[in-house]
C-alpha atoms as one frame of an Amber mdcrd trajectory, in Angstrom:
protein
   0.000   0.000   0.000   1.406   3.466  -0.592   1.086   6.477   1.392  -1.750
   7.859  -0.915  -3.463   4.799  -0.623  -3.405   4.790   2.584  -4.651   8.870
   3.324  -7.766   7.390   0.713  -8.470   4.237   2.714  -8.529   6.561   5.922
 -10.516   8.944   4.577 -13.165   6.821   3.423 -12.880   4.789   6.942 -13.786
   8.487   8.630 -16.270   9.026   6.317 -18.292   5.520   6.171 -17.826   5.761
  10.081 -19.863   9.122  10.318 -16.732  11.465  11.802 -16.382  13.959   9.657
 -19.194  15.121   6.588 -19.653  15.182   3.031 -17.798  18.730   2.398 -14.899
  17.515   4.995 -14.499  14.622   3.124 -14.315  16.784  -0.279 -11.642  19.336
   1.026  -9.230  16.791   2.336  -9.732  14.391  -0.977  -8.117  17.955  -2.316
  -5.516  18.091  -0.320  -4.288  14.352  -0.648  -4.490  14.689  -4.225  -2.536
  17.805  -4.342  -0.493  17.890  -1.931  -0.058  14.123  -0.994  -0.386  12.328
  -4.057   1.986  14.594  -6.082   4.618  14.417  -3.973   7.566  12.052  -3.485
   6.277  10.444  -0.569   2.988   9.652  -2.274   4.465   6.656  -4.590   6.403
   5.125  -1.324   5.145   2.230   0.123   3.939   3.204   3.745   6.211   0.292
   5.422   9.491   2.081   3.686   8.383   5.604   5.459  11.057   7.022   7.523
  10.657  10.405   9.385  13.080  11.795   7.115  10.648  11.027   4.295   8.269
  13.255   6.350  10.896  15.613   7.356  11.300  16.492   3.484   8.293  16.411
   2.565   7.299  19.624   4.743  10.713  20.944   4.227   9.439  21.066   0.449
   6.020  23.017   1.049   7.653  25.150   3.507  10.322  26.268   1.069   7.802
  26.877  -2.222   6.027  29.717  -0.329   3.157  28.068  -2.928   0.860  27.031
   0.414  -0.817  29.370   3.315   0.410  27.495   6.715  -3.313  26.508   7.058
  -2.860  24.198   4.015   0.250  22.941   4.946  -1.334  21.905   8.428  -3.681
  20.332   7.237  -1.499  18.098   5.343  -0.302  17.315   8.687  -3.544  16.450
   9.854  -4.379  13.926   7.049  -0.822  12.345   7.047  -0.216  12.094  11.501
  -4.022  10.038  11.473  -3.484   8.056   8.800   0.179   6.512   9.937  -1.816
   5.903  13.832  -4.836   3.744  11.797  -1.811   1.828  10.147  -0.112   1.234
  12.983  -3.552   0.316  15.232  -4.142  -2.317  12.400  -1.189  -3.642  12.381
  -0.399  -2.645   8.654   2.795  -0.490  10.495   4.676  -1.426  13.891   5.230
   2.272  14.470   4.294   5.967  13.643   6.865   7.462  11.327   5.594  10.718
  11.869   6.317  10.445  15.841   9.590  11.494  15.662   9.077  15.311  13.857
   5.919  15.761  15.005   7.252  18.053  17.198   9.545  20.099  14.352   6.610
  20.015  12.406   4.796  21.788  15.005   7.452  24.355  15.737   7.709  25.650
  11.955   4.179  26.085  11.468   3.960  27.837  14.946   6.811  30.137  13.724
   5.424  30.765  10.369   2.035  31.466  12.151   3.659  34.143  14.302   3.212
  37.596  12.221   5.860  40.483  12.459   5.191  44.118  14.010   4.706  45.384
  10.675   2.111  42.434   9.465  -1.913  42.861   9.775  -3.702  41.154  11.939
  -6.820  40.727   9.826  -6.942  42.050   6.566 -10.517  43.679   5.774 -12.069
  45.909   3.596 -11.307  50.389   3.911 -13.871  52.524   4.091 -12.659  53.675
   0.719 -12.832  50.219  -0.617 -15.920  49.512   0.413 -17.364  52.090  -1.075
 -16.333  51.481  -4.147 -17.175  48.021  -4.327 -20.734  49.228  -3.396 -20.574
  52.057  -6.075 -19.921  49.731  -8.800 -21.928  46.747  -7.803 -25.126  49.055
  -7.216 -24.360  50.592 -11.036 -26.939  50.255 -13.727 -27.387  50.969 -17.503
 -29.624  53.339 -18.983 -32.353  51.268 -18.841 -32.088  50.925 -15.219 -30.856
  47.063 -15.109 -27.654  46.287 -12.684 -24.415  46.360 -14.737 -23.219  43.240
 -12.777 -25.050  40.253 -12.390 -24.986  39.222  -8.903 -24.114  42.148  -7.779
 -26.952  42.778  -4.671 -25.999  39.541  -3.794 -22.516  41.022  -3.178 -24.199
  43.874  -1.361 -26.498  41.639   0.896 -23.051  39.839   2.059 -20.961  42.862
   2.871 -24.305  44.097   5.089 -24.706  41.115   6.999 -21.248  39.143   7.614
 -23.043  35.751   6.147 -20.748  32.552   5.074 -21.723  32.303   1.198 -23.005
  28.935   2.393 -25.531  30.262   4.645 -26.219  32.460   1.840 -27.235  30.447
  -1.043 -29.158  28.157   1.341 -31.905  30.797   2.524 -35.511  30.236   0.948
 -37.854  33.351   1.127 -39.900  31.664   3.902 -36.296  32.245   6.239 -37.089
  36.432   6.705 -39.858  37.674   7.739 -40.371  40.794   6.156 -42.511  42.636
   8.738 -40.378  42.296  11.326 -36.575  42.279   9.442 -35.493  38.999  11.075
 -33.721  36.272   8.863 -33.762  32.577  10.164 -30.430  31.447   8.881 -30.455
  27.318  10.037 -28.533  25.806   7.205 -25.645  25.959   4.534 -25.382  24.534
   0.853 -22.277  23.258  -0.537 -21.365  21.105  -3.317 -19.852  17.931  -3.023
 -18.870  15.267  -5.151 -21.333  12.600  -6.047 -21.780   9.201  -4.384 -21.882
   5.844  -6.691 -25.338   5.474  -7.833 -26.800   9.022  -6.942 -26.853  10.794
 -10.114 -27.136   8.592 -13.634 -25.389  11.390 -15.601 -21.696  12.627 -15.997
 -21.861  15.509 -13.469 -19.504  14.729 -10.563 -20.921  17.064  -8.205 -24.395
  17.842  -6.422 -25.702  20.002  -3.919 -25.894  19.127  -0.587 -27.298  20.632
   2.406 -27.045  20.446   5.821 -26.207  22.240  10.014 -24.793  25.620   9.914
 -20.525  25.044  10.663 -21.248  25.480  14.692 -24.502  23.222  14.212 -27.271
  26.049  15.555 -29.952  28.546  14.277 -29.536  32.132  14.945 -32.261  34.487
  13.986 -30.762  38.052  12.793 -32.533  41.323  12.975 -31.636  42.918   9.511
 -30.020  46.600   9.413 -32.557  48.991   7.145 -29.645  48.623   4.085 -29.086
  44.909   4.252 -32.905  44.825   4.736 -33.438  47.091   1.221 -30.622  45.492
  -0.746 -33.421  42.273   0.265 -36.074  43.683  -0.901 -34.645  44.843  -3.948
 -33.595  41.348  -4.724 -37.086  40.237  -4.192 -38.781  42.554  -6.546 -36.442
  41.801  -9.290 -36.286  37.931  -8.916 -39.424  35.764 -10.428 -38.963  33.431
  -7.979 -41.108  34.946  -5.501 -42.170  31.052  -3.660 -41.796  31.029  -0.053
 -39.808  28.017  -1.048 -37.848  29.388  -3.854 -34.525  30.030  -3.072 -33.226
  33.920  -2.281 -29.816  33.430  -4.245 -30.996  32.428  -8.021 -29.647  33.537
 -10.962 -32.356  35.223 -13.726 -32.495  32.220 -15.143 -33.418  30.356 -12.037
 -30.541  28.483 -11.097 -28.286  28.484  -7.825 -25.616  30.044  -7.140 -22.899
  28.084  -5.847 -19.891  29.305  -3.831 -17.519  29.045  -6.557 -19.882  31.701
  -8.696 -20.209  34.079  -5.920 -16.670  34.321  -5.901 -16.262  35.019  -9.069
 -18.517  37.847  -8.599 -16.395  39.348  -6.420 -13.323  38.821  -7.689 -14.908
  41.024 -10.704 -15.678  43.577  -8.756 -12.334  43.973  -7.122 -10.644  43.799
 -10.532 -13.232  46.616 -11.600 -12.577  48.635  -8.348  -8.429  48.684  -8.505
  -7.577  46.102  -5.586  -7.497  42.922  -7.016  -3.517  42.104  -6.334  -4.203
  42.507  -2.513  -7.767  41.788  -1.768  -9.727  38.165  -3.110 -12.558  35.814
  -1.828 -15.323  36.294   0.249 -14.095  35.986   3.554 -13.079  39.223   3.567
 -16.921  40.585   3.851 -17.291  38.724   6.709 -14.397  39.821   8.082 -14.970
  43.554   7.447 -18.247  42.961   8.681 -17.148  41.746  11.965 -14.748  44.590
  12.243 -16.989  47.003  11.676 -19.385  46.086  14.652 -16.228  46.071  16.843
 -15.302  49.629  15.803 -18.847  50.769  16.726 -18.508  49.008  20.140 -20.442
  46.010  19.871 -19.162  42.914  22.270 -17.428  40.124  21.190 -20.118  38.108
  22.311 -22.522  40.008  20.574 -20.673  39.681  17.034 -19.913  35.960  17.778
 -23.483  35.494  18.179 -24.884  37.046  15.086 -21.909  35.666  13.239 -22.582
  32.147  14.197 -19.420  31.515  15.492 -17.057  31.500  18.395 -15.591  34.060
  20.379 -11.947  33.190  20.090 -12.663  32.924  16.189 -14.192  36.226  16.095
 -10.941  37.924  17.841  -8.412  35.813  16.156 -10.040  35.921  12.610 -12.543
  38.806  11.969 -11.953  41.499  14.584  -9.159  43.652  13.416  -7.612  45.145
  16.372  -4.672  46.632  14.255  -5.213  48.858  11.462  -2.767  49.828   8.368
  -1.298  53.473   8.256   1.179  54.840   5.339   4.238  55.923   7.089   7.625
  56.941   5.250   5.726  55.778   1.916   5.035  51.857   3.413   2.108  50.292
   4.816   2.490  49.404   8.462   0.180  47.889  11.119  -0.230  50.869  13.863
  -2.250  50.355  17.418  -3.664  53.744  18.077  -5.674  55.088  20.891
């Protein structure tokens, strides 16, 4: 068996077992294919595995600069479980990975830690913003939006969604009278199962929990309320069961096409070498709230998410200031 047999094998033990879900499954298939399956150590067989093997293989993604440390880590985390199920069943009498786990560990720490000049949490300026919301809000003559898509940009940078939560939402979630959105779920793609479509698409939508598992209901701001509104009056789809996020032709967004709605809109506003993805509205979102004194707890909670996320991810406590013709990160009073 080689190593990339043996990451597959696992994953599809984790996955027939119930451990981890259908989009978990799909991101780490990813990462052993990319990462794993392309590299040296993927052809070995996993009893000829040394920790210098191991040692070289994150000395390699380290030294291309190609990965975030996030992606490297989780190459850890496929690679450390699979070499414990081996040895558990006997397939290996030890761990190779036992012996640099702990180097391992200390690089991405180190790479983790950011200098006095880095940003904590890169978001969205005021400037920025605007501009985004100046061009996405444009129209033609005849008064139809320039960019396809684009109130669904709006909607996002007013409310600090995940894009999953997002295309999920039917128009029986908000109640209009009152302004409160029921967000309960999120819609991904994932790759089909054997047997569940009869056609050549590999993918199909899937729905399920919000990430932390709970409902929140959100009381809508009067904007993110009329960008809503306006997406109701121009969509057909007006079914309490219809879905919010359609396209005119009455098919779903996925993640992937949001995304490339913003990524036009940041080419079209200037600041497309330093800002991509949509992560960055929720972060800016977050941010925001923070700035205007709202608690942590507070955020978390509309947010969906956890506290320490919140601080570590979305709140930026540092912001950028041109001095001496750089960009630095400056704490001010």
């Amino acid at each position: 068996m080689t190593v990339t047999e043996l990451c597959y094998n696992h994953l599809n033990y984790r996955f027939n077992k119930g451990s981890i879900k259908r989009t978990t499954r799909d991101r780490d298939e990813d990462t052993i294919r990319c990462q794993i399956e392309k590299s040296k150590i993927g052809h070995l067989q996993i009893a000829t595995v040394t920790s210098r093997d191991i040692d070289d293989l994150f000395a390699k993604l380290f030294s291309e600069n190609k990965l975030s440390v996030s992606s490297i880590e989780k190459v850890k985390f496929i690679l450390d479980p699979a070499f414990r199920w081996a040895v558990e069943r006997k397939e290996l009498l030890e761990n190779p990975f036992d012996s640099v786990r702990e180097n391992i560990n200390k690089s991405i720490e180190s790479r983790s830690a950011k200098g006095s000049d880095d940003v904590d949490v890169r978001i969205l300026t005021s400037e920025e913003k605007d501009k985004l919301w100046e061009i996405a809000s444009a129209k033609w003559l005849n008064g139809k939006y320039k960019y396809l898509g684009g109130l669904h940009f709006m909607f996002l940078v007013e409310t600090g969604l995940r894009v999953g939560e997002w295309i999920a939402l039917r128009w029986e979630d908000y109640d209009f009278e009152n302004r409160i959105l029921t967000v309960n779920k999120c819609r991904h793609l994932v790759k089909a199962k054997e047997g569940e479509i009869e056609t050549e698409i590999k993918y199909v939508a899937y729905e399920g929990d919000t990430k932390n598992k709970k409902s929140r209901n959100l009381s809508l701001s009067e904007k993110a309320d009329s960008v809503l509104r306006e997406i109701y009056e121009l969509s057909p789809y007006k079914k309490s069961t219809d879905y919010i996020c359609l396209t005119k032709t009455g098919s779903n967004y996925t993640a992937t096409s949001m995304e490339d709605i913003v990524n036009t809109l940041y080419r079209k506003a200037g600041i497309k070498d330093h800002v991509s993805g949509l992560h960055i509205l929720r972060r800016t979102f977050a941010t925001e709230l923070f700035d205007k004194g709202y608690p942590i707890k507070r955020i978390a909670e509309y947010l969906g998410d956890d506290e320490s996320t919140v601080v570590r991810y979305y709140v930026a406590a540092r912001k950028t200031k041109e001095v001496g013709g750089k960009r630095i990160a400056v704490v001010e009073l």
